[in-house]
C-alpha positions as a Python dict, from the first residue, in 0.01 Angstrom:
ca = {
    (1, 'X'): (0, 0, 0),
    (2, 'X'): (73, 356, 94),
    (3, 'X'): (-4, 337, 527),
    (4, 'X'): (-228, 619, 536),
    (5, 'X'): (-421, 479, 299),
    (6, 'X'): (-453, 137, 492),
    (7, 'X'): (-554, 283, 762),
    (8, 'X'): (-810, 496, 600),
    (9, 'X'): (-946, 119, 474),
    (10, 'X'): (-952, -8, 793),
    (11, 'X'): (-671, -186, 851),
    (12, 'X'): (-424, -151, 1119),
    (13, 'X'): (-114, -158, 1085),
    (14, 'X'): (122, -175, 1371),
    (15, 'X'): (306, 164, 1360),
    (16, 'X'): (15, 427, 1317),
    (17, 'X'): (73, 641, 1047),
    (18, 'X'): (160, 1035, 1104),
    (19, 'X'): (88, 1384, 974),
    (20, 'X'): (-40, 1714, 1125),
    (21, 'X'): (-270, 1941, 1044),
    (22, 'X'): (-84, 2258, 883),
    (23, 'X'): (223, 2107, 873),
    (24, 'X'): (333, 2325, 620),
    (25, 'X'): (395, 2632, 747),
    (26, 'X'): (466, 2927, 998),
    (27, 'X'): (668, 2687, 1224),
    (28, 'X'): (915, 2634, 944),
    (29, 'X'): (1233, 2845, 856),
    (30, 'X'): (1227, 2742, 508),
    (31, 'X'): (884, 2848, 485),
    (32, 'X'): (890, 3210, 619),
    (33, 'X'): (1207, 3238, 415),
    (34, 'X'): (989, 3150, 122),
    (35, 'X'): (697, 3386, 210),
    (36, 'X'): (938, 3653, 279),
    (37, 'X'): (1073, 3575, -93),
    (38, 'X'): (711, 3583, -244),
    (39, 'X'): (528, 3778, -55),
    (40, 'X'): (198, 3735, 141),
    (41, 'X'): (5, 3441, 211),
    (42, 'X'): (-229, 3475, -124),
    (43, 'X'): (100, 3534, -368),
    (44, 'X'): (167, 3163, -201),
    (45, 'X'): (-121, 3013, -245),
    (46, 'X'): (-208, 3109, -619),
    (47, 'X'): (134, 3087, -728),
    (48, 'X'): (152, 2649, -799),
    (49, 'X'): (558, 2648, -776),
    (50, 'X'): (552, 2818, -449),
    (51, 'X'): (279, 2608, -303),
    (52, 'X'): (430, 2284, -394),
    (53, 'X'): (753, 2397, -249),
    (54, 'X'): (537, 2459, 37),
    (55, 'X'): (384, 2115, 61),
    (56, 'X'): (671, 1927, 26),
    (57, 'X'): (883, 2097, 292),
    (58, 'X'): (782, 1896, 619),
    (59, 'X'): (836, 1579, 438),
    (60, 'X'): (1153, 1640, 376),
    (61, 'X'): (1236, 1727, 762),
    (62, 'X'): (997, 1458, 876),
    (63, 'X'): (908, 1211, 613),
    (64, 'X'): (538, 1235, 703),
    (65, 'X'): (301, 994, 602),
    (66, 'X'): (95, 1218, 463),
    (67, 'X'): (182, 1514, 241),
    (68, 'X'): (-139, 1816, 329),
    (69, 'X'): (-205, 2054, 7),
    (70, 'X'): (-103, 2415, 103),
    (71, 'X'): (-403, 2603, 13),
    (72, 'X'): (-671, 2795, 223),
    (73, 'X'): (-1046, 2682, 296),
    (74, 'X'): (-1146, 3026, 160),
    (75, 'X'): (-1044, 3008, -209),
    (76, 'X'): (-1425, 2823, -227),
    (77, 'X'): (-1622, 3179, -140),
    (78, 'X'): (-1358, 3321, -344),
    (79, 'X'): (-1481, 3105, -634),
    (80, 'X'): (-1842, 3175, -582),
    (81, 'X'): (-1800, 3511, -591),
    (82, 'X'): (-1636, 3723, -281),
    (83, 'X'): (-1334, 3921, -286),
    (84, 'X'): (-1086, 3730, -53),
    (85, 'X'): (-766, 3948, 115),
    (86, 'X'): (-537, 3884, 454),
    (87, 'X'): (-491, 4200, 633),
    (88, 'X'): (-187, 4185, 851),
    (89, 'X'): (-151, 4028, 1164),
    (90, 'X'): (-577, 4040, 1159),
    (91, 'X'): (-631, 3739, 880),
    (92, 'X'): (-848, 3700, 617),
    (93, 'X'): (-1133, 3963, 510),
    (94, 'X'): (-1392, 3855, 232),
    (95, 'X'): (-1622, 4137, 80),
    (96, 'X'): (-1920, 4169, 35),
    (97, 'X'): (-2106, 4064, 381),
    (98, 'X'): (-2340, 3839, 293),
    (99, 'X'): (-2609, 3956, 547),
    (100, 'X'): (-2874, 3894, 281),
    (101, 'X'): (-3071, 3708, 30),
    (102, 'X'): (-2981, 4003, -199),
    (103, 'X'): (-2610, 3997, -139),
    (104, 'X'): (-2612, 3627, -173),
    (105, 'X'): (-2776, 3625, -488),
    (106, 'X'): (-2598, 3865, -625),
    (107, 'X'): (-2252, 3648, -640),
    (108, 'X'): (-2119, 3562, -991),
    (109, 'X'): (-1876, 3272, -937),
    (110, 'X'): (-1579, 3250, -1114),
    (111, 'X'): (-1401, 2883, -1101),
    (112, 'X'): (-1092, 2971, -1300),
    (113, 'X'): (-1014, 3095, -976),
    (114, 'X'): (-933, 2743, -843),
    (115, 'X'): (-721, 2641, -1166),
    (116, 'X'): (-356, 2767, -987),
    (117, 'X'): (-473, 2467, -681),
    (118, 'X'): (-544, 2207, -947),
    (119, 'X'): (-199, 2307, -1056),
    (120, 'X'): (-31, 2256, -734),
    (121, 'X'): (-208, 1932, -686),
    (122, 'X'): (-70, 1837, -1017),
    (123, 'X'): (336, 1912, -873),
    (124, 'X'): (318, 1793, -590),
    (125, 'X'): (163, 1462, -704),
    (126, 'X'): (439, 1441, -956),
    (127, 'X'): (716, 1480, -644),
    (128, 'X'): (571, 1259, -389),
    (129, 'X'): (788, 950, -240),
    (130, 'X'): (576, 661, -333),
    (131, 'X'): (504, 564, 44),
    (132, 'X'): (334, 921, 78),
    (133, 'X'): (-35, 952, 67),
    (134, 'X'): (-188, 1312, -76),
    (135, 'X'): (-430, 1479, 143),
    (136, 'X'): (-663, 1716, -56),
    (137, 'X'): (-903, 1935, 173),
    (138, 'X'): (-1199, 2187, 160),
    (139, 'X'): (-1369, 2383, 439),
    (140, 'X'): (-1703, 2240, 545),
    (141, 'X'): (-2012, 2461, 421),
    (142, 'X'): (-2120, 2585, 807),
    (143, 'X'): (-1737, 2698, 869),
    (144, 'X'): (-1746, 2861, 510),
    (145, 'X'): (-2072, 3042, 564),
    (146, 'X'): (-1940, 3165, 881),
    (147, 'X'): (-1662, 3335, 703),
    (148, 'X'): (-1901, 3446, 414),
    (149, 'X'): (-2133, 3595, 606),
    (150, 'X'): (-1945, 3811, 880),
    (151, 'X'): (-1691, 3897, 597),
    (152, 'X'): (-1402, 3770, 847),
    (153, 'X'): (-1355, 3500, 1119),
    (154, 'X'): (-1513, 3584, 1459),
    (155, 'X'): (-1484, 3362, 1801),
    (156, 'X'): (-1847, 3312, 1875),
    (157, 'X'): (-1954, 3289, 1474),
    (158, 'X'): (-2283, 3527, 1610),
    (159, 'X'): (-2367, 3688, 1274),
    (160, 'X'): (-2413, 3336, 1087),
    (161, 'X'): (-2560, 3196, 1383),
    (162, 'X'): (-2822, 3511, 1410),
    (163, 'X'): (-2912, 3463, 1031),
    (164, 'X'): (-2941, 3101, 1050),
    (165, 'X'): (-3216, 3179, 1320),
    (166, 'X'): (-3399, 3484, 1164),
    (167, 'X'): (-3352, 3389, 793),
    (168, 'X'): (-3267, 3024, 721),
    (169, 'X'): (-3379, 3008, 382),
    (170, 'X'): (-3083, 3286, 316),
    (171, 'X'): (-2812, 3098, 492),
    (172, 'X'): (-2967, 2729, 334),
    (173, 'X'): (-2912, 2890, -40),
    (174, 'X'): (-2597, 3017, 74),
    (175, 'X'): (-2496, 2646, 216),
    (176, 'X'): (-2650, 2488, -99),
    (177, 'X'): (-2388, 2716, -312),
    (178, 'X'): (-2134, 2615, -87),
    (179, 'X'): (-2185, 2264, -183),
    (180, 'X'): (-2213, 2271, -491),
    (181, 'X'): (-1860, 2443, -562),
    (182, 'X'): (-1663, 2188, -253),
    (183, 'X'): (-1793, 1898, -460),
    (184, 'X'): (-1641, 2088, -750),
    (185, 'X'): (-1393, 2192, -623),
    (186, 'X'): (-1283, 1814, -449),
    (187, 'X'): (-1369, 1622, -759),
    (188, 'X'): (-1090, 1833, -942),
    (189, 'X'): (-870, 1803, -679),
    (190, 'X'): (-918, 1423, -714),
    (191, 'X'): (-838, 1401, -1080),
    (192, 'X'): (-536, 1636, -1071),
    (193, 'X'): (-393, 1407, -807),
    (194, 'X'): (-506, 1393, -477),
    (195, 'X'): (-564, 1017, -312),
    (196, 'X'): (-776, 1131, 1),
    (197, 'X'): (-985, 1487, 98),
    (198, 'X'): (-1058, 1607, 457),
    (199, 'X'): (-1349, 1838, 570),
    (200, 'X'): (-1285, 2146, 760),
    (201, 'X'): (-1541, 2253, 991),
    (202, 'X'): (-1369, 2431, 1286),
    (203, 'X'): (-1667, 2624, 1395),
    (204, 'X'): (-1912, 2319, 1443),
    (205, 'X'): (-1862, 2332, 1804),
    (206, 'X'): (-2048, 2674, 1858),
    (207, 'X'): (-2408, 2522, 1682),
    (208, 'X'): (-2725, 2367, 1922),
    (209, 'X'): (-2790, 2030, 1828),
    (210, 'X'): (-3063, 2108, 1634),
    (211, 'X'): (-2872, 2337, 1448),
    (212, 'X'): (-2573, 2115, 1387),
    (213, 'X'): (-2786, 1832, 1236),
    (214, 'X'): (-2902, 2153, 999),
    (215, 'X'): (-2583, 2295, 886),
    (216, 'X'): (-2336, 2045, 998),
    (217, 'X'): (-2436, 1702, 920),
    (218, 'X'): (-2684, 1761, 611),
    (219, 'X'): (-2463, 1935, 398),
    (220, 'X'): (-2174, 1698, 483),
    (221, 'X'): (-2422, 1418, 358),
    (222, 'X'): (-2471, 1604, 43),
    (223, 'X'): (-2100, 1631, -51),
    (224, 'X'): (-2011, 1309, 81),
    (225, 'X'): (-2272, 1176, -162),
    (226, 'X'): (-2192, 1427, -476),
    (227, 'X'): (-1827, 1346, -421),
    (228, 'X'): (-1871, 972, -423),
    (229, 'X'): (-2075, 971, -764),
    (230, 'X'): (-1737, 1097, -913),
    (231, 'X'): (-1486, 949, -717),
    (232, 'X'): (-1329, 695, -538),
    (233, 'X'): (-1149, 854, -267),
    (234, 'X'): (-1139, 834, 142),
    (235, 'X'): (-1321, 1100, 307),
    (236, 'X'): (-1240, 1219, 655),
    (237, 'X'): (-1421, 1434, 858),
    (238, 'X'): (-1331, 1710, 1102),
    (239, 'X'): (-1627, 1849, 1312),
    (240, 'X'): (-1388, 2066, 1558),
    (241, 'X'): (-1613, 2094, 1920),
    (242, 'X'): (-1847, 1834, 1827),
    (243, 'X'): (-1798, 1654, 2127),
    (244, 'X'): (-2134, 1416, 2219),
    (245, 'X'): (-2236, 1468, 1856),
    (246, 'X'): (-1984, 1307, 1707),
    (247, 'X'): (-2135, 989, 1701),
    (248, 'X'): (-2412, 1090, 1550),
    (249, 'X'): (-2209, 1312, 1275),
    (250, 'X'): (-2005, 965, 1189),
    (251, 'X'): (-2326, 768, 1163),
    (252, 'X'): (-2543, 1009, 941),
    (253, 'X'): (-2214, 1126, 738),
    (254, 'X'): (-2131, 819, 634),
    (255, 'X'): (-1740, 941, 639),
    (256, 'X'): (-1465, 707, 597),
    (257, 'X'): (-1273, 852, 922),
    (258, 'X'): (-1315, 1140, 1212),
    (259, 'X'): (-1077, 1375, 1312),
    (260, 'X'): (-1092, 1428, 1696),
    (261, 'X'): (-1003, 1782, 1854),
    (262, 'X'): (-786, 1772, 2133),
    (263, 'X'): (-1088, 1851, 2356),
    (264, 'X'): (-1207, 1487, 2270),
    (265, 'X'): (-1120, 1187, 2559),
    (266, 'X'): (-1003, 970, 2281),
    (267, 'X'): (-1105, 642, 2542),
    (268, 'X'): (-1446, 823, 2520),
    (269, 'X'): (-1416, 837, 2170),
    (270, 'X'): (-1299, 457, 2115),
    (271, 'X'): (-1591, 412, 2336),
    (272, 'X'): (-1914, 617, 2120),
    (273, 'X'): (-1827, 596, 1756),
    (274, 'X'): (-1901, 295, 1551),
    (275, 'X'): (-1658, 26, 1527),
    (276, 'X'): (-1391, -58, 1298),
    (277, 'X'): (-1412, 316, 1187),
    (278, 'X'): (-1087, 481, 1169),
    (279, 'X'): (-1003, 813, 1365),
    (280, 'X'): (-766, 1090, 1303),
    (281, 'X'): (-552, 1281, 1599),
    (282, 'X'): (-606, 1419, 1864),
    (283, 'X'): (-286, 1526, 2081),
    (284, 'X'): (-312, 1877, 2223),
    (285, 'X'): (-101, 2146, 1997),
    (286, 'X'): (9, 2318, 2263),
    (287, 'X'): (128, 1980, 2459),
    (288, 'X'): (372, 1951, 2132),
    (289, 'X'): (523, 2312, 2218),
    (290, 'X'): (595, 2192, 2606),
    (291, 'X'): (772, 1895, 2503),
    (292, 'X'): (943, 1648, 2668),
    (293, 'X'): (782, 1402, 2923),
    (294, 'X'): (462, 1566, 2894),
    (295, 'X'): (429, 1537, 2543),
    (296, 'X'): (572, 1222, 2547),
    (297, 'X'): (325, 1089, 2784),
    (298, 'X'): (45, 1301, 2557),
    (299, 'X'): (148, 1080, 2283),
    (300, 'X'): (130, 755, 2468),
    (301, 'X'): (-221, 760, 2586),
    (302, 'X'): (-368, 882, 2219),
    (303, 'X'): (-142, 568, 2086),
    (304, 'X'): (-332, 334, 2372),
    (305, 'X'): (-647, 453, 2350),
    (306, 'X'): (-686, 338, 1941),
    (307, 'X'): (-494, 67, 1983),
    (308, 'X'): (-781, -150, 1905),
    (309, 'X'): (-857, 80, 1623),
    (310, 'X'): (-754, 224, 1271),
    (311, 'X'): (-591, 510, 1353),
    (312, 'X'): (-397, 834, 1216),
    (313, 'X'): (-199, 1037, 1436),
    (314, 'X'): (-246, 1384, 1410),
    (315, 'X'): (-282, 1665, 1591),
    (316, 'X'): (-621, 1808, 1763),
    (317, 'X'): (-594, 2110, 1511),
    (318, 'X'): (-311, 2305, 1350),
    (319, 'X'): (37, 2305, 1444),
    (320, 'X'): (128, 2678, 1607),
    (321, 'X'): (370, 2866, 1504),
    (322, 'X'): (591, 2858, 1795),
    (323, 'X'): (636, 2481, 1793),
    (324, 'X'): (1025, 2380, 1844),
    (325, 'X'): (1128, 2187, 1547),
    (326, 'X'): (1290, 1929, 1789),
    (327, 'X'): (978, 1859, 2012),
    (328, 'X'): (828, 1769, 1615),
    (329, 'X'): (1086, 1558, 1612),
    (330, 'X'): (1059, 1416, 1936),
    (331, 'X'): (684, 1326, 1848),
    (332, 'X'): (788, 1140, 1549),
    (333, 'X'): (1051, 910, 1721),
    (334, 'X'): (748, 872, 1955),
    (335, 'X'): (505, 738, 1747),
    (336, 'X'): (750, 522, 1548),
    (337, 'X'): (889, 340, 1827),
    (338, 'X'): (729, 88, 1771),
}
């Protein structure tokens, strides 16, 4: 059986198997040479050849145990409606604000939009070493909405959070859309190839607790539920900043692993969530760019403190841009020491 896939069924197997989040990417000569070729980040994403390429480049370097799909968590509001664009050097932009029931309302989705990612699913599947598990993924619906509604990322998220206080039943219809189109969207990542999906929500961390249990852990219910009525597939959540509500996220969730942020004391973590349940990550980004003892050390203590535990190493979020090829390579040899 593929070793990410073990894990994610709760078996441990001695050597913990290895990816990062955004593997494919920035960090990689072959990829800028690529984006250079094709142009921006969109032209990648929507053209299938290009993404694949995209995809399969880190395994080739590192032989990762498992292989991310290079797509974007915003091709979902694209879907359902919003004009989606990367302005340069300032990210992505989606128009119209949705700053109202109106403007919500008022979306026409369009799934067709989504066919050139069932497509890359569909090469890359086809290209895979046979040890290599495929990671599908979609944003979770507060992270989404938080992109929706202020039309662009911001740090503090204050325009979704302001709505979700003076208009909730806005930003719940808005949610409820979002839902509807991930489990879509998943379910035909699933049957064009994908053997495993991850949820996205980087901005959970900036929500009150009631909040989070609102916009965080209901609608993960609901497409943890819609998704498992069509499919058979490991889900693993990613509730960045959750910190003393992750327990309760993994218990009402129901999902078949956590990622942890690098904020998280993983012998804290080992400690809270329920047992037997596998975890993803968590070694610091920026403790890969340092390098040597430091990171090797960094990578020791995440390795002891699941060592009683199914476990995926991983990063606490995305790989930067900056990161020395070698000091990947030095975390590989790391991990597979053993």
């Amino acid at each position: 059986m593929k070793p990410l896939l073990t894990v994610l069924g709760r078996q441990k197997p001695v050597v913990p198997p290895l990816w990062l989040m955004r593997q494919a990417g920035r960090y990689l000569p072959e990829y800028r040479a690529l984006r250079a070729e094709k142009g921006g980040f969109l032209d990648l994403v929507n053209d299938p050849e290009a993404a694949t390429e995209v995809t399969l480049q880190p395994l080739r370097r590192f032989a990762f145990d498992g292989a991310i799909l290079f797509s974007d968590i915003l091709m979902v509001p694209n879907a359902l409606g919003q004009r989606l664009w990367f302005e340069a050097g300032e990210g992505p932009r989606l128009a119209p604000e949705l700053r109202t029931r109106a403007a919500i309302e008022a979306l026409r989705p369009d799934m067709t939009i989504l066919d050139p990612v069932y497509a890359t699913v569909r090469g890359v599947a086809a290209a895979l070493p046979p040890t290599t598990t495929f990671l599908g993924f979609a944003g979770s619906p507060w992270t989404v909405a938080t992109y929706m509604i202020a039309g662009k990322g911001s740090r503090e998220q204050a325009e979704a959070r302001r709505m979700a206080y003076g208009d909730p039943a806005a930003v719940q219809e808005l949610i409820d859309r979002i839902v509807r189109v991930t489990i879509e969207y998943l379910a035909g990542q699933v049957a064009a190839g994908v053997e495993a999906v991850q949820l996205f929500d980087s901005w959970s961390g900036s929500l009150a607790p009631a909040e989070f249990e609102r916009w965080v852990i209901a609608p993960t219910v609901a497409i943890v539920e819609g998704l498992r009525a069509r499919c058979d597939v490991p889900i693993i959540g990613f509730p960045k900043g959750a910190g003393g509500k992750l327990a309760a996220y993994a218990r009402e969730t129901t999902v078949d692993a956590i990622g942890l942020d690098e904020t998280v004391d993983p012998v804290w973590a080992h400690a809270q969530l329920p047992t037997g349940l596998p975890v993803q990550g968590n070694l610091d980004p920026l403790l890969l760019i340092a390098g040597g003892e430091a990171l090797d050390a960094g990578v020791d203590r995440v390795l002891a403190a699941f060592a009683d535990r199914p476990h995926v190493f991983n990063l606490g979020h995305g790989i930067q841009q900056d990161t020395p090829i070698a000091h990947v390579e030095r975390l590989v040899a790391r991990v597979r020491r053993a």
